[in-house]
Backbone as CSV, one residue per row, in Angstrom:
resi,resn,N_x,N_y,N_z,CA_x,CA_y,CA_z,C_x,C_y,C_z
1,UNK,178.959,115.303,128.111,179.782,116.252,128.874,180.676,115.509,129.867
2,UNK,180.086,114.851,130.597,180.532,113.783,131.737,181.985,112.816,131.060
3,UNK,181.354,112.280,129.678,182.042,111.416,129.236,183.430,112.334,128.747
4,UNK,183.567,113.665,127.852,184.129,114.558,127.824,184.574,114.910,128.233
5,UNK,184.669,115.193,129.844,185.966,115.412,130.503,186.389,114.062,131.262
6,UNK,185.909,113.000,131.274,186.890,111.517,131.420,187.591,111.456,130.790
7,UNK,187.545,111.923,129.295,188.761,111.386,128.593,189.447,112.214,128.476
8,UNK,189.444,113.555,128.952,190.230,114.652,128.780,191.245,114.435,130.176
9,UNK,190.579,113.804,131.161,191.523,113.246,132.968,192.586,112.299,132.469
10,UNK,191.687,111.349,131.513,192.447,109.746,131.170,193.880,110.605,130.120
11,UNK,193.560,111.287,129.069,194.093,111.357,128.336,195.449,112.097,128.677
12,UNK,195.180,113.316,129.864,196.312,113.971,130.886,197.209,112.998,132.104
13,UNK,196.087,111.970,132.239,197.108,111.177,132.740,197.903,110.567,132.027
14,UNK,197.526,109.556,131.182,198.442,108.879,130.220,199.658,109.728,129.723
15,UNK,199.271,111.085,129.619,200.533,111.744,129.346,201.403,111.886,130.560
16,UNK,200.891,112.154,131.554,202.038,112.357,132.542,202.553,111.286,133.033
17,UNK,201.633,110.300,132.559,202.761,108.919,133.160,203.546,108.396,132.071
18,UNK,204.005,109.164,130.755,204.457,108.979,129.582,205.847,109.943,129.919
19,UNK,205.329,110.837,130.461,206.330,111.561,130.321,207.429,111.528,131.746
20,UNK,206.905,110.819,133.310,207.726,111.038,134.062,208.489,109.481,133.827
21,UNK,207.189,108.585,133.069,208.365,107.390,132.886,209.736,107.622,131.447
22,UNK,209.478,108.544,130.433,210.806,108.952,129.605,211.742,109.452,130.605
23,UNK,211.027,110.501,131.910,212.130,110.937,132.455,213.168,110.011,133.413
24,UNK,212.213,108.897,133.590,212.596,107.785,134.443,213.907,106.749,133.826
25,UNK,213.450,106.445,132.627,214.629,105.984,131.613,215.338,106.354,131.562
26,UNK,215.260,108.261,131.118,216.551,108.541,130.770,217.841,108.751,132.266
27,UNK,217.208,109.119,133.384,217.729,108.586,134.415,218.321,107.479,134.547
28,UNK,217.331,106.528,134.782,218.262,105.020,135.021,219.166,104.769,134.187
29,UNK,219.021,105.540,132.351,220.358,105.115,131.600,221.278,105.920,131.819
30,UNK,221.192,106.891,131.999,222.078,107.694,132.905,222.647,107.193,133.939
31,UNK,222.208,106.847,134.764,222.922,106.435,135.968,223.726,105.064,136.007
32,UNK,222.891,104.410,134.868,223.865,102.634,134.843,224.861,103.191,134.036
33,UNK,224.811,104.027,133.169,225.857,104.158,132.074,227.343,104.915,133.516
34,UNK,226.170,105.773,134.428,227.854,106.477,135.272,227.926,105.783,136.162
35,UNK,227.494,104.488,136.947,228.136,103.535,138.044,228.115,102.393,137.823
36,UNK,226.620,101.944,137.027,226.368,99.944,137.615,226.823,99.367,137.038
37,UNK,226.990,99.777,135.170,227.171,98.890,134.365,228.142,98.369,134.787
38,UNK,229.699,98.841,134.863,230.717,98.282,135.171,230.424,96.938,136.474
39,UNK,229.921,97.520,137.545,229.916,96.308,138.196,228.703,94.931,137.773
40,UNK,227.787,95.448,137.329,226.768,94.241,136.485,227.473,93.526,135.600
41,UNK,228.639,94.222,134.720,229.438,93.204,134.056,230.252,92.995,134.788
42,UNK,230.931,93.249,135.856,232.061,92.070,136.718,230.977,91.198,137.428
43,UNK,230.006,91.036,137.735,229.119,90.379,138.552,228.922,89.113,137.239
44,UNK,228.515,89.627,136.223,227.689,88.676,135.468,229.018,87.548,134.885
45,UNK,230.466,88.358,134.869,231.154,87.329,134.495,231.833,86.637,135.406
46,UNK,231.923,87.566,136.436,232.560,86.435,137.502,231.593,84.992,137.765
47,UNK,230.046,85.481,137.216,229.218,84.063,137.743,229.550,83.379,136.496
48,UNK,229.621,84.141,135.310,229.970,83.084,133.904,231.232,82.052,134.630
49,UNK,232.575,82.608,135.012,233.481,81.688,135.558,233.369,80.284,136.463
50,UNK,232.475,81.306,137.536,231.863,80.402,138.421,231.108,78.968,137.802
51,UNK,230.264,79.550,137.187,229.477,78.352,136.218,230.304,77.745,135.447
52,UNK,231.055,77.967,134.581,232.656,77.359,133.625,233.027,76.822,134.868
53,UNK,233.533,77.116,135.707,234.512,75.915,136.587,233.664,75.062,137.458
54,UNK,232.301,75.252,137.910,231.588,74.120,138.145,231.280,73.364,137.085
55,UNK,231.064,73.290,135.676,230.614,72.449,135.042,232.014,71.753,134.869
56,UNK,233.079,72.475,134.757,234.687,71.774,134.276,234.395,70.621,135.671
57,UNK,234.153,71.250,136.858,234.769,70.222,137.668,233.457,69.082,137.857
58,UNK,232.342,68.989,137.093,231.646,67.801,136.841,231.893,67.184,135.789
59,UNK,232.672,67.701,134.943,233.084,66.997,133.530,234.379,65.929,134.025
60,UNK,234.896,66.337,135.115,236.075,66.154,135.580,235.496,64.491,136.540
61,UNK,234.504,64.785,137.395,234.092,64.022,138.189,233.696,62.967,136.799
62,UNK,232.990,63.096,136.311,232.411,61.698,135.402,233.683,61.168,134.769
């Protein structure tokens, strides 16, 4: 009986932490898709540049 409703607690939790983390995803893809992405890709390439012209200017030094 005891053991019977543990897994009936375990098994309601696992669902609700199944289900507020889908709701959690679909949020965050939601939300990068309507603000961050754009700036995560100017961030990530401005450091690509950054990195390209420091290595140019050690290629340069040797």
């Amino acid at each position: 009986m005891i053991a019977s409703i543990f897994f009936i607690q375990t098994f309601y939790l696992l669902l609700l932490i199944h289900v507020i983390n889908d709701f959690m995803y679909i949020h965050w893809t939601l939300f990068l898709k309507a603000s961050c992405v754009p700036i995560h890709k100017a961030l990530f390439l401005n450091k690509k540049n950054y990195l390209g012209r420091f290595s140019k200017k050690k290629l340069t030094k040797k």
